[in-house]
C-alpha positions, 0 to 999 in steps of 0.5 A: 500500500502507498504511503504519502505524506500528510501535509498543511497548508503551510507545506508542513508534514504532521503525519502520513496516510496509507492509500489503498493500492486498489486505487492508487496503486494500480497500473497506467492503462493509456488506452482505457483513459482514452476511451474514458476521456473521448466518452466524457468529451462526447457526452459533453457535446451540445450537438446542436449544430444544423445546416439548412436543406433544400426545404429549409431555406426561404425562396420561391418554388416556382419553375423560372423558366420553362424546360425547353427553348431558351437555351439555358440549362433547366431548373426546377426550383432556386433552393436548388443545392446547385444555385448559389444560396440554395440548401446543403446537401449532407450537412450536419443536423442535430444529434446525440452524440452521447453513449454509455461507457459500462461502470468498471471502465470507467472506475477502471480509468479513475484508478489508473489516472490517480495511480499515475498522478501519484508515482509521477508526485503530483498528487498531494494530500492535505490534512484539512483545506480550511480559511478564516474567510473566503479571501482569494489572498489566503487561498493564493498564499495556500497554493504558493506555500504547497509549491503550486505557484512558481515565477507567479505562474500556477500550474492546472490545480484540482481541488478535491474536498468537500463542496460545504467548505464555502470558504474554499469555494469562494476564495477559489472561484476567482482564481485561473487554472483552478477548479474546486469539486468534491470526491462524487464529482470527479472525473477522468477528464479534470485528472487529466487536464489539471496538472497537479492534485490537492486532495484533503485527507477526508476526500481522499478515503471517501475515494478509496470506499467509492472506487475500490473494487472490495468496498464496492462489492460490499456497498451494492448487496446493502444497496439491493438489501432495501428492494428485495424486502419490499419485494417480499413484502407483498409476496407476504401479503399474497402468502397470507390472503392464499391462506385465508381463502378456504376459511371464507370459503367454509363460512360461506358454505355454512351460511348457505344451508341456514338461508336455504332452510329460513327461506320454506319457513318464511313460505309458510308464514306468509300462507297462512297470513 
């Protein structure tokens, strides 16, 4: 398991913390961070872009002149895509452009990205990311301090903690380069373009229980454990009604002889009125 060193924001060590090697331990796949990052891309894409066809664009549908005898070529209709302001032929329409990536990819491309951001020592953890104020003044001292900030020009900086420190979010905002999100919101993309890494030490074991393979195995059987008792809930139900059946059935055949035996005798009453 790799070990790093805890770190404050004045760059100073008070302690050390074991990663699990599942995470960040894990061999650098080129390929399968490809194919997560162009899926990313992809999904991202507005796919609004729409060129006009032949019945798109505004002009008359008249024939302008008749098809033999004038000696110019025939036309049928100005919108032509032949004629100079007239529709696009194949150009692009709107479209989807998303696609789904199954889940193992893309935890699996996650791991591999964070595990070389580590062996390359990009990757830093900080005990706590805490300010005072939301001042961009403390927040630029932080990265200065932590060796993010050189010649006063700073490297593609992702924070990873907890979106509730508003202090950090506002000190941040302001700064280029820099992006603040939180351990359910990272994405295979910002580990790519963001150079360096700041991860709080919170953060950093909320990423261990949600991407190794172990602790997710353990969090999807709690997960079905809710749906599988409201199935058996109404299997229950069923179970029981079954049983109470052949009751009602024995007490319905019991009231029928009593009505058939009350119905002579209400006969004879009314004879002899």
């Amino acid at each position: 398991m790799p070990t790093v060193k805890v770190r404050n924001l004045k760059n100073k060590e008070v302690g050390d913390i074991q990663l699990s090697d599942a995470v960040f331990g894990a061999e650098l796949n080129e390929s399968l961070i490809h194919a997560a990052v162009m899926n990313y891309r992809a999904n991202g894409r507005q796919g609004t872009s729409a060129t006009k066809t032949r019945g798109n664009v505004s002009g008359s549908g008249r024939k302008l002149w008749k098809q033999k005898g004038t000696g110019r070529a025939r036309i049928a209709s100005l919108r032509s895509p032949l004629w100079k302001g007239g529709g696009n032929v194949h150009g692009p329409q709107p479209r989807d452009w998303s696609y789904q990536m199954p889940k193992k990819m893309r935890r699996g491309a996650l791991r591999s990205a964070l595990s070389e951001r580590l062996r390359e020592g990009n990757l830093i953890i900080v005990d706590e990311i805490g300010f005072a104020a939301p001042k961009t003044k403390d927040f630029l001292a932080a990265l200065s301090a932590l060796g993010l900030i050189e010649n006063a020009k700073s490297a593609k900086t992702l924070i990873v903690d907890s979106l509730d420190n508003a202090n950090l979010v506002l000190s941040s905002r302001n700064v280029q380069k820099t992006k603040v999100t939180n351990s359910f919101g990272l994405n295979i993309y910002d580990i790519v373009y963001h150079e360096k890494l700041v991860i709080s030490k919170a953060a950093a074991e909320e990423i261990v229980s949600l991407l190794d393979p172990k602790q997710e195995g353990a969090a999807e059987p709690a997960a079905e454990a809710p749906a599988k008792a409201k199935k058996a809930a109404p299997a229950k139900k069923e179970a029981k009604a079954d049983a109470e059946a052949p009751v009602k059935e024995k007490k319905a055949a019991a009231k029928k002889p009593a009505a058939e035996e009350a119905a002579p005798a209400a006969e004879e009453a009314s004879d002899n009125e």
